[in-house]
C-alpha positions in Angstrom: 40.9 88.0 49.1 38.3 88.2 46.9 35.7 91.9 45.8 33.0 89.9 47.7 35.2 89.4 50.7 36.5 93.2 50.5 33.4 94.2 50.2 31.8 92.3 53.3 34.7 93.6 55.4 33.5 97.0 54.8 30.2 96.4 56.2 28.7 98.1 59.2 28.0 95.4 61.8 24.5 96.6 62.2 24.2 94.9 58.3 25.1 91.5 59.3 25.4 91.2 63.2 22.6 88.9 64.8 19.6 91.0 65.9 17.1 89.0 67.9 19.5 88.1 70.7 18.8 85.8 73.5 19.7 87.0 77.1 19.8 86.8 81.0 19.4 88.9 84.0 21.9 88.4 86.8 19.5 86.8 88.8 18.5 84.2 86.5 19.0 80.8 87.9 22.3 78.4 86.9 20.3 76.2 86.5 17.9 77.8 83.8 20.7 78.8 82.0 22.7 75.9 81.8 19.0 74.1 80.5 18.7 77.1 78.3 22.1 76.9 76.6 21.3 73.0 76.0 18.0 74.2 74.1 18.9 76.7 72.3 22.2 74.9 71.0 24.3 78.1 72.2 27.7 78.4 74.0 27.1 81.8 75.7 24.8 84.5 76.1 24.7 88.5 77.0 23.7 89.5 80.9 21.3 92.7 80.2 19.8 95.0 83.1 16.1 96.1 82.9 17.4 99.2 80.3 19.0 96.5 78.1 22.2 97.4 79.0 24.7 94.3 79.0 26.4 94.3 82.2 28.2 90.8 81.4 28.2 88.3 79.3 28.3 84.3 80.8 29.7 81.6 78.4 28.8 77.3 78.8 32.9 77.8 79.9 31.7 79.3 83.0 29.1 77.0 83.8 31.2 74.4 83.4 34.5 75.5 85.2 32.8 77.8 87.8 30.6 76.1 89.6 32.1 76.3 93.1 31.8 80.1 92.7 28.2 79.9 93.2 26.5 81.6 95.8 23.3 79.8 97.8 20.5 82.5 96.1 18.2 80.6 93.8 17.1 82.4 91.0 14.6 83.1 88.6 13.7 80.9 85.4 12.7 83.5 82.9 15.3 84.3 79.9 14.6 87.4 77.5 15.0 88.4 73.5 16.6 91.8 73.1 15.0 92.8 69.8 16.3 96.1 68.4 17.4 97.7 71.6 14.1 96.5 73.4 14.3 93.5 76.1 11.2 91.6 76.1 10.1 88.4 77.9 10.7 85.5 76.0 9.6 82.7 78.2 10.6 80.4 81.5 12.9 77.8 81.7 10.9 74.8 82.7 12.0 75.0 86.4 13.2 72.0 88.3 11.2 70.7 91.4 14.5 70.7 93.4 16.7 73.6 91.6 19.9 74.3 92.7 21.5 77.7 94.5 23.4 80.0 92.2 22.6 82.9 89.9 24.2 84.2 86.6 25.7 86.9 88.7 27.4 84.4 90.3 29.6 83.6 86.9 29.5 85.6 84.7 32.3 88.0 83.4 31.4 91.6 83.8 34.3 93.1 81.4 32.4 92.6 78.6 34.2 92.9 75.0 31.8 95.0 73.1 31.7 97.1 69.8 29.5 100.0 68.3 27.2 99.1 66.1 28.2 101.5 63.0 31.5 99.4 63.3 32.7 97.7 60.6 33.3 94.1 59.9 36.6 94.3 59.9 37.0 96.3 62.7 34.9 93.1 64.6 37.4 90.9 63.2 40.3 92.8 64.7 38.7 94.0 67.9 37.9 89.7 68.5 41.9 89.4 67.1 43.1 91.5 69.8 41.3 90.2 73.1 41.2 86.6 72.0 37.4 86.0 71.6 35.0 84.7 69.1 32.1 87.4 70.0 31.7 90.6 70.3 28.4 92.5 72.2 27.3 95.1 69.8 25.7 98.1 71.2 24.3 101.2 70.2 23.8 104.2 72.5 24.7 102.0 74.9 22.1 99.4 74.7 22.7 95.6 73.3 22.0 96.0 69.5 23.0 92.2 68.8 25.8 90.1 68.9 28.6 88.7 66.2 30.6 86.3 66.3 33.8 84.5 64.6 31.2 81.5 62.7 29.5 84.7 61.9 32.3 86.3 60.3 33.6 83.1 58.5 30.0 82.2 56.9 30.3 86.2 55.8 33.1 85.9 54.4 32.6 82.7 52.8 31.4 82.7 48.8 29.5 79.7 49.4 27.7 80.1 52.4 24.8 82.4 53.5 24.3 84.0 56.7 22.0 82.0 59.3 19.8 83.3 61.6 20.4 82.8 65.7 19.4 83.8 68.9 22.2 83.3 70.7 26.4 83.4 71.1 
């Protein structure tokens, strides 16, 4: 491994997680999120209470392979931006005139695999290792701080490539 890689590895994840994160309540509609994910070009996204603590995280696996789990509550439309430790509304979800039943409670997982913030990279890299995931929910004082994931880590790592930004898993 090269300095540059040693030395990324030794960086807290608050210098180089993902910030501005994109998130949903658990009443926020199946639908919107499954539109959402589409949009935003993401695979997954953090479940956050009104104190922006992350209470699950739901992945475009679960919307896909748990659909029958869905209860008959429609939801809301609305998705958030947690942007350093505060939630704030980001904007609706074009609703559909006929949306379906099901919330993000519904599907999500609620043992959520998370990580301090003052963490290093490495530590990330083991902690995603050792439960078998490619991202991790970063908190600090117990409030979503941003999220990082495995592409996150490689483009870190990587001598060629620079970090890009994202809003979402």
């Amino acid at each position: 491994m090269n300095l540059d890689a040693n030395l990324a590895l030794a960086n807290t994840l608050r210098d180089c997680m993902m910030h501005a994160v994109t998130t949903l309540t658990p009443s926020t509609s199946l639908d919107a999120a499954t539109k959402l994910f589409a949009e935003q070009h993401i695979t997954g996204a953090p479940v956050v209470n009104g104190d922006c603590q992350c209470v699950g995280v739901i992945s475009q696996t679960d919307l896909l392979n748990r659909r029958d789990q869905r209860s008959r509550e429609v939801g809301d439309s609305v998705y958030f931006l947690v942007l350093h430790g505060e939630l704030v509304v980001k904007d609706n979800v074009a609703a559909t005139e006929h949306p379906s039943p099901g919330i993000v409670a519904d599907l999500m997982t609620r043992e959520v695999i998370s990580i301090d913030a003052k963490a290093t990279l490495r530590d990330a890299i083991e902690r995603m290792t050792k439960h078998h995931v490619h991202r991790l929910v970063v908190l600090e004082n117990g409030k979503l701080s941003g999220v990082i994931t495995s592409m996150d880590v490689l483009r870190l790592l990587s001598p060629t490539q620079a970090p890009r930004e994202r809003s979402g898993f």
